[in-house]
Gaussian input, Z-matrix of N, CA and C with variables (Angstrom, degrees):
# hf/3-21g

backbone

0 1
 N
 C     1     B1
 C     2     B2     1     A1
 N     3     B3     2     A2     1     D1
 C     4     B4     3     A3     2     D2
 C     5     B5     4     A4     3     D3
 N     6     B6     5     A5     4     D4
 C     7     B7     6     A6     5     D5
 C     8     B8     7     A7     6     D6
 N     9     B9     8     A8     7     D7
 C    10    B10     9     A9     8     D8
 C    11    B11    10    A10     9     D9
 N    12    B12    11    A11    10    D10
 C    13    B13    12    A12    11    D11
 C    14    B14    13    A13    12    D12
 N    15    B15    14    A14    13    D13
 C    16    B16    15    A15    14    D14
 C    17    B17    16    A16    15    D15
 N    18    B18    17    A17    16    D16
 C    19    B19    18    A18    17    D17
 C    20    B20    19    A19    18    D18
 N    21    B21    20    A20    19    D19
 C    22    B22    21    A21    20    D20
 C    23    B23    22    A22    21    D21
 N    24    B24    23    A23    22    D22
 C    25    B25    24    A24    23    D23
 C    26    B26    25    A25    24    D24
 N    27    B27    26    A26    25    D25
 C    28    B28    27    A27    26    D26
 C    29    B29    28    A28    27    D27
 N    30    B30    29    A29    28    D28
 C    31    B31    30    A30    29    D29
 C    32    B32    31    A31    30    D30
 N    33    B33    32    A32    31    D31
 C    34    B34    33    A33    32    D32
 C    35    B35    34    A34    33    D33
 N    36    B36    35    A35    34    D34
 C    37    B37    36    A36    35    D35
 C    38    B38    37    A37    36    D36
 N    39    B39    38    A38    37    D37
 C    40    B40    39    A39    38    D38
 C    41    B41    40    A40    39    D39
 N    42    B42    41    A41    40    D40
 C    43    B43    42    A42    41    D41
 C    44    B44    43    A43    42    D42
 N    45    B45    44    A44    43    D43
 C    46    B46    45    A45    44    D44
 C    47    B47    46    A46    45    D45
 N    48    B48    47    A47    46    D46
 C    49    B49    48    A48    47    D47
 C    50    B50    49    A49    48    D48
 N    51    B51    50    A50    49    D49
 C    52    B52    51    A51    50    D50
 C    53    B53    52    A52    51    D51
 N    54    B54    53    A53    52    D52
 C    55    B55    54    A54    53    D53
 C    56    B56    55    A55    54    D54
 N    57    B57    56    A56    55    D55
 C    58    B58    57    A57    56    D56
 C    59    B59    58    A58    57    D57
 N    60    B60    59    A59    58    D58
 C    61    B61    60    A60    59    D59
 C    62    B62    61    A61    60    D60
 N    63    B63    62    A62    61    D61
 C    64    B64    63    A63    62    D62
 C    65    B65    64    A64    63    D63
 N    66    B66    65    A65    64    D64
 C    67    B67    66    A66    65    D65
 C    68    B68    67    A67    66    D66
 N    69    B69    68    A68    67    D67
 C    70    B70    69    A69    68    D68
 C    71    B71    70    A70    69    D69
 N    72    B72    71    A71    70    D70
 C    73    B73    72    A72    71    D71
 C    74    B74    73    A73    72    D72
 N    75    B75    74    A74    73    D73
 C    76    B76    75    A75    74    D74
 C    77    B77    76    A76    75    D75
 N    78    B78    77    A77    76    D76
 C    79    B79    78    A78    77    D77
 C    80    B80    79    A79    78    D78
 N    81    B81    80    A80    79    D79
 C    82    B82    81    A81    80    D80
 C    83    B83    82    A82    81    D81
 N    84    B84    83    A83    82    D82
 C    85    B85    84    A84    83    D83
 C    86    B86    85    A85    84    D84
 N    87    B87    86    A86    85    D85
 C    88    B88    87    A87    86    D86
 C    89    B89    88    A88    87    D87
 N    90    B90    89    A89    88    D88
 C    91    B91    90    A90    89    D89
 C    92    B92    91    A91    90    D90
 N    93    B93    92    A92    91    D91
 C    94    B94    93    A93    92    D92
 C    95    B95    94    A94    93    D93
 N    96    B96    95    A95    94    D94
 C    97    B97    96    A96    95    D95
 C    98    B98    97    A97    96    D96
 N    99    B99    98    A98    97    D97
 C   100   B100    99    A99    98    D98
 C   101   B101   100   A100    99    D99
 N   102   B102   101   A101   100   D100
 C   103   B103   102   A102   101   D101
 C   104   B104   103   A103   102   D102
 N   105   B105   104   A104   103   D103
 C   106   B106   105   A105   104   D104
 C   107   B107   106   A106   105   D105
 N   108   B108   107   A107   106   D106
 C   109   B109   108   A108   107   D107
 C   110   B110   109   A109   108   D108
 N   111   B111   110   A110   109   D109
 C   112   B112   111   A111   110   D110
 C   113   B113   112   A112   111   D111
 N   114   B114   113   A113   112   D112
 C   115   B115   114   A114   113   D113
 C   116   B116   115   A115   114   D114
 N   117   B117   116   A116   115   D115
 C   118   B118   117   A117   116   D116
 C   119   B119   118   A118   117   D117
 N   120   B120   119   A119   118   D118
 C   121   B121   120   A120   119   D119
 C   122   B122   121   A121   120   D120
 N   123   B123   122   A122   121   D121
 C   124   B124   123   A123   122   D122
 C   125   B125   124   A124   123   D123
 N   126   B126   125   A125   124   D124
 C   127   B127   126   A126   125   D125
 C   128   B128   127   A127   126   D126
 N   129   B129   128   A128   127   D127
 C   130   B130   129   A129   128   D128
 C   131   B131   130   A130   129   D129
 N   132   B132   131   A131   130   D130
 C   133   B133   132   A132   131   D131
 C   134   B134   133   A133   132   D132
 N   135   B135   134   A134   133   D133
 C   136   B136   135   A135   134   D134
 C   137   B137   136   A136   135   D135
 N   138   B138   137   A137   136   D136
 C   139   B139   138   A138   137   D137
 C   140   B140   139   A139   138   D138
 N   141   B141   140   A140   139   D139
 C   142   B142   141   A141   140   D140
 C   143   B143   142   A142   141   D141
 N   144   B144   143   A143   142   D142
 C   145   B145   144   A144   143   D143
 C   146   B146   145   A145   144   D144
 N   147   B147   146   A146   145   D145
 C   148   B148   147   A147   146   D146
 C   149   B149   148   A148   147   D147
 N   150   B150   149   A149   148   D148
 C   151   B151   150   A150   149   D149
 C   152   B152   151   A151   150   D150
 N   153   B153   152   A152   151   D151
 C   154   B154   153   A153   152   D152
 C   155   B155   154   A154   153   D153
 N   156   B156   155   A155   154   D154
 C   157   B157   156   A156   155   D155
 C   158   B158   157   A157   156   D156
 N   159   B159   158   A158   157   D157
 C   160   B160   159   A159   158   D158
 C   161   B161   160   A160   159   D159
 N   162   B162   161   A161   160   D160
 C   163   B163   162   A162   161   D161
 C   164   B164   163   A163   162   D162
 N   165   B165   164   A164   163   D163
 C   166   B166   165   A165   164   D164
 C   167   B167   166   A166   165   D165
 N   168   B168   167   A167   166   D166
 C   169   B169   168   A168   167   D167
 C   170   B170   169   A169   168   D168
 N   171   B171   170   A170   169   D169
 C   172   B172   171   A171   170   D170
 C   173   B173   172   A172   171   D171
 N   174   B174   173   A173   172   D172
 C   175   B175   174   A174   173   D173
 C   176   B176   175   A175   174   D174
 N   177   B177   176   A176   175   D175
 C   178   B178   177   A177   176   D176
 C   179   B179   178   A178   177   D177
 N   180   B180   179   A179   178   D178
 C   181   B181   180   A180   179   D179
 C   182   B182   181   A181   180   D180
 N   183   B183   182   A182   181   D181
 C   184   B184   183   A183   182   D182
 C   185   B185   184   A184   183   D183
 N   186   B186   185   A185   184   D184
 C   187   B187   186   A186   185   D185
 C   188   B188   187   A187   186   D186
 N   189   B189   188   A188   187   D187
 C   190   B190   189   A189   188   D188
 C   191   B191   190   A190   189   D189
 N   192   B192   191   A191   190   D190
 C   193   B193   192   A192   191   D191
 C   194   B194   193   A193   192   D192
 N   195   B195   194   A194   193   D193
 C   196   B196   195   A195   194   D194
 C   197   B197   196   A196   195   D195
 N   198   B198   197   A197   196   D196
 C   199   B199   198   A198   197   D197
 C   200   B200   199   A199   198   D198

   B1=1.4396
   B2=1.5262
   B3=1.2909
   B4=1.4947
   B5=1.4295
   B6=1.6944
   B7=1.7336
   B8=1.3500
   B9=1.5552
   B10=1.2920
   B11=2.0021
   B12=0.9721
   B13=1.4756
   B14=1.6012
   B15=1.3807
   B16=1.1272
   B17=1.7838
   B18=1.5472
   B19=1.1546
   B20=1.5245
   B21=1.3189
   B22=1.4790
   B23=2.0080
   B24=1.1542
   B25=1.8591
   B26=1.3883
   B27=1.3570
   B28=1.5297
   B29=1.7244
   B30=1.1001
   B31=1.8216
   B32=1.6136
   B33=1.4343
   B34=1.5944
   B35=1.0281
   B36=1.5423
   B37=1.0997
   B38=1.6972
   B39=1.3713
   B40=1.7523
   B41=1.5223
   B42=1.4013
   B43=1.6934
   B44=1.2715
   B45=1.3395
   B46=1.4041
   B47=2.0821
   B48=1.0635
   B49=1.5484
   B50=1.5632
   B51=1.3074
   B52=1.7201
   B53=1.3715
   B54=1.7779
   B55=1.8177
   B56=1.4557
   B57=1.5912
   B58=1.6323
   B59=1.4610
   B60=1.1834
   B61=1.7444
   B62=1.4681
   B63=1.4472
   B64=1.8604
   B65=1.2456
   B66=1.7498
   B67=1.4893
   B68=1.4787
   B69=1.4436
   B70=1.3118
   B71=1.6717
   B72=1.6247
   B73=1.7511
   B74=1.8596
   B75=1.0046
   B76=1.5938
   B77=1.9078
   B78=1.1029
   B79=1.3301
   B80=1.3861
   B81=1.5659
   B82=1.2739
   B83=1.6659
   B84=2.0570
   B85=1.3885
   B86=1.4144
   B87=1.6378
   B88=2.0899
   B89=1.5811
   B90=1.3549
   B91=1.6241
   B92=1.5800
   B93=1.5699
   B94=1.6424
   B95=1.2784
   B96=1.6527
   B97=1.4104
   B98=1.9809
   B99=0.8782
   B100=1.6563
   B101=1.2186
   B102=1.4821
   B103=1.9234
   B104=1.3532
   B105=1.6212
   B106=1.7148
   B107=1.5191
   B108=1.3390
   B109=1.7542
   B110=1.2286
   B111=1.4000
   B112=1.5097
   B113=1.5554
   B114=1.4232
   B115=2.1780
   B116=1.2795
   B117=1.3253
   B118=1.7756
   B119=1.7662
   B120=1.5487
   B121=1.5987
   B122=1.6940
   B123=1.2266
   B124=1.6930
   B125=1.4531
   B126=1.4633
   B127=1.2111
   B128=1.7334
   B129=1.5813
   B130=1.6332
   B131=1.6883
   B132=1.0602
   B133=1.3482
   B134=1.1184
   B135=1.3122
   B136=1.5354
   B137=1.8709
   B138=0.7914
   B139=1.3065
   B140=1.2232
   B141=1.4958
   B142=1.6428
   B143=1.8014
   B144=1.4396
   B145=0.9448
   B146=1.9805
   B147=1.5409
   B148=1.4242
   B149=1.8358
   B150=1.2137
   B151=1.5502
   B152=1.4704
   B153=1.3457
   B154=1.5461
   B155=1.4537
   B156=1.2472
   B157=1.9802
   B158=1.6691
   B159=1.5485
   B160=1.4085
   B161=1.1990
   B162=1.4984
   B163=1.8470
   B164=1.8536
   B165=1.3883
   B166=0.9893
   B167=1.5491
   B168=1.2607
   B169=0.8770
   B170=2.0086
   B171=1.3263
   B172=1.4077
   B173=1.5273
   B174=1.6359
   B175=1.2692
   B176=1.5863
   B177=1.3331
   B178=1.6346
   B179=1.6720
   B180=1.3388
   B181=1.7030
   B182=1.5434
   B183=1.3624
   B184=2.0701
   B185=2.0817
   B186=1.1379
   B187=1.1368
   B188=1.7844
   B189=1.4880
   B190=0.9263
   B191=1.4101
   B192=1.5504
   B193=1.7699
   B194=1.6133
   B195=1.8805
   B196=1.5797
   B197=1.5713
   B198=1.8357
   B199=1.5589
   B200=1.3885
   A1=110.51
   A2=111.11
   A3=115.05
   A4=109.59
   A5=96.32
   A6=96.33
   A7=127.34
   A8=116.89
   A9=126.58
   A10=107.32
   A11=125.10
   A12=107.11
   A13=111.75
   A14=127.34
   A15=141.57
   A16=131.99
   A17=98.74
   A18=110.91
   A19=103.19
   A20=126.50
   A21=132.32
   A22=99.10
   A23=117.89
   A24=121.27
   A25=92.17
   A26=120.78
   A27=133.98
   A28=102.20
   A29=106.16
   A30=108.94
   A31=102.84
   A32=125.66
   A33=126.05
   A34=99.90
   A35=151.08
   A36=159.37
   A37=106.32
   A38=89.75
   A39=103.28
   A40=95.58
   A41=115.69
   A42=116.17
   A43=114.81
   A44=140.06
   A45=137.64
   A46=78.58
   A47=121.80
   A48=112.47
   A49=107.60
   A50=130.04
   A51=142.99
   A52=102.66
   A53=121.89
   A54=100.17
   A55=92.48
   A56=114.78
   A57=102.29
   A58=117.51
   A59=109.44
   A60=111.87
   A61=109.68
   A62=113.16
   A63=129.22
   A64=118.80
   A65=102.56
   A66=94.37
   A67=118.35
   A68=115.73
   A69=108.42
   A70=130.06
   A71=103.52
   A72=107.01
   A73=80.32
   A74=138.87
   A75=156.37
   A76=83.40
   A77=148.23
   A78=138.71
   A79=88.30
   A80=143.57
   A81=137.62
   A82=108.10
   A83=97.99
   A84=112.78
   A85=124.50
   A86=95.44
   A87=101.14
   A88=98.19
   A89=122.91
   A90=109.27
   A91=122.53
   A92=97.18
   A93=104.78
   A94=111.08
   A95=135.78
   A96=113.19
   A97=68.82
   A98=162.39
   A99=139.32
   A100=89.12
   A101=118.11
   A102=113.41
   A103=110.58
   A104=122.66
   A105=101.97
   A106=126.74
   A107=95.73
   A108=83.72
   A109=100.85
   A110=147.23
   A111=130.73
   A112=101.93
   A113=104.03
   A114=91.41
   A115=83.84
   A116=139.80
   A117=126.37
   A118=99.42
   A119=101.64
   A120=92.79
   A121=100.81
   A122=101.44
   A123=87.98
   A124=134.43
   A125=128.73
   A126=126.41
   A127=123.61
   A128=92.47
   A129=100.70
   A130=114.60
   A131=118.22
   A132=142.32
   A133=97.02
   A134=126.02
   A135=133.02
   A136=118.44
   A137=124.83
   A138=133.29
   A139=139.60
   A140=116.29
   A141=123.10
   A142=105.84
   A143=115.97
   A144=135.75
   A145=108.25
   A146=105.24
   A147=117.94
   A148=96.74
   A149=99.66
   A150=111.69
   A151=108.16
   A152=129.40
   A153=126.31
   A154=110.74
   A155=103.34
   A156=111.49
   A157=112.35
   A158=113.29
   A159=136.43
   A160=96.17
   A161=113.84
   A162=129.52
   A163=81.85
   A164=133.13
   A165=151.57
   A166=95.97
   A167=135.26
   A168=140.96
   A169=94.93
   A170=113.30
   A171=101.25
   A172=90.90
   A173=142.30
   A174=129.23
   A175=105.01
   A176=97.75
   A177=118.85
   A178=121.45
   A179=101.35
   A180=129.08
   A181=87.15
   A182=112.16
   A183=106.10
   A184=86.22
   A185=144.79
   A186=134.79
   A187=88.39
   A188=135.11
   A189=129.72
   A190=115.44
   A191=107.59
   A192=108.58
   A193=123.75
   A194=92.60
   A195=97.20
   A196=114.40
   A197=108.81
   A198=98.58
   A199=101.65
   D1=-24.64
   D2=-172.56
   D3=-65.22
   D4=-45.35
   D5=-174.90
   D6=-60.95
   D7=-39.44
   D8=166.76
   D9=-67.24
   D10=-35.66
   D11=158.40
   D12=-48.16
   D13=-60.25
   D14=167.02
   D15=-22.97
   D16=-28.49
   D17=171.27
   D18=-92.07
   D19=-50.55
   D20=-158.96
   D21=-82.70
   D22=-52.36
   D23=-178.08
   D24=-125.04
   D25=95.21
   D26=151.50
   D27=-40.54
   D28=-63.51
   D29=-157.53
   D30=-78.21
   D31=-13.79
   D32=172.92
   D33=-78.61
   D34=-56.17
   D35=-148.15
   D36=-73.54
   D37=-42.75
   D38=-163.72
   D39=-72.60
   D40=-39.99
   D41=172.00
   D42=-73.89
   D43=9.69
   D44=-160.41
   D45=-126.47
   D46=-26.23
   D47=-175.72
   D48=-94.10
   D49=11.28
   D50=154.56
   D51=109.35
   D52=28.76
   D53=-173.79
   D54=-125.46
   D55=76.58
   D56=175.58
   D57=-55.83
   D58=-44.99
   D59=-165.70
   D60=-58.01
   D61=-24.14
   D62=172.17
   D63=-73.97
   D64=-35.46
   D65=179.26
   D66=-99.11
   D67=-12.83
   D68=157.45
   D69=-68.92
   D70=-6.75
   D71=-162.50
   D72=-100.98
   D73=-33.06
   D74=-173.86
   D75=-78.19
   D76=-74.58
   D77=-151.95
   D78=-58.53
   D79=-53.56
   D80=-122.06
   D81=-95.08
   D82=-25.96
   D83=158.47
   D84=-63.82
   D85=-43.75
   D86=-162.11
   D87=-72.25
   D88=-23.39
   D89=174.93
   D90=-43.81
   D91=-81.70
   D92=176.40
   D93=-78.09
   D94=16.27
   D95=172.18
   D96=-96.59
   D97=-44.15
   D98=-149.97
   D99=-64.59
   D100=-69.68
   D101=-156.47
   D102=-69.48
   D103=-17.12
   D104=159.94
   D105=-99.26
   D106=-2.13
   D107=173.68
   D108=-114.45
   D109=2.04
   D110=168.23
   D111=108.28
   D112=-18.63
   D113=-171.65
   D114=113.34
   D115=29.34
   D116=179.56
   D117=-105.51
   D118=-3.11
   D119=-177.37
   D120=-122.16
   D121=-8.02
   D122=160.17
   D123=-39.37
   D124=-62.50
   D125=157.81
   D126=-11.39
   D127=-59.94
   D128=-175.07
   D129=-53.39
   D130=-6.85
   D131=-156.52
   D132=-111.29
   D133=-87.37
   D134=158.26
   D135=-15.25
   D136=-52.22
   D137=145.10
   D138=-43.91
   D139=-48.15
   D140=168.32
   D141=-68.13
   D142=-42.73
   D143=178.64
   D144=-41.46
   D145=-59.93
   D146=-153.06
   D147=-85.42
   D148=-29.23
   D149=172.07
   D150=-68.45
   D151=-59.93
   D152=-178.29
   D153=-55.53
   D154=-45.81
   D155=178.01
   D156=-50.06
   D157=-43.82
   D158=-173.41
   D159=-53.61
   D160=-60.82
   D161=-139.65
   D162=-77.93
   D163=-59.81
   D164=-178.00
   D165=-37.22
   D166=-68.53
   D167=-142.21
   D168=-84.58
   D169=-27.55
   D170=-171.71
   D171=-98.77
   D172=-13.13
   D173=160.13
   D174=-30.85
   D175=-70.59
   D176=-166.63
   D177=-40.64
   D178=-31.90
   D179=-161.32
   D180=-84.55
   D181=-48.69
   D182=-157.75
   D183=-99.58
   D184=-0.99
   D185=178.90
   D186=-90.39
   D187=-46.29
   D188=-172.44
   D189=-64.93
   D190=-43.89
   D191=-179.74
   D192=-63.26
   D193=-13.00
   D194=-171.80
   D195=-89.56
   D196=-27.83
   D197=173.97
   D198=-99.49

């Protein structure tokens, strides 16, 4: 569910995976990069987004295998 948030609110998603201070410095970019580039830098977003969720998600996987 995260990832498809991930496509639609880059910077909600990214705060829903534990990095507020990232996703507020990421919200303050994705505003005016949408209304001046048209949505051509969304992707880049979409990406940081699916990558932090990933990295997050294999923290969780090797913290679990270790205790």
């Amino acid at each position: 569910m995260n990832y498809i948030l991930a496509i639609l609110l880059p910077p909600l998603s990214i705060l829903l995976t534990g990095r507020p201070f990232l996703a507020i410095v990421v919200f303050l970019i994705w505003i005016p990069a949408l209304i001046f580039s048209g949505g051509l830098t969304h992707p880049m977003f979409i990406l940081l987004a699916w990558f932090l969720i990933f990295h997050a998600r294999e923290d969780r996987r090797q913290h679990r295998d270790l205790s």
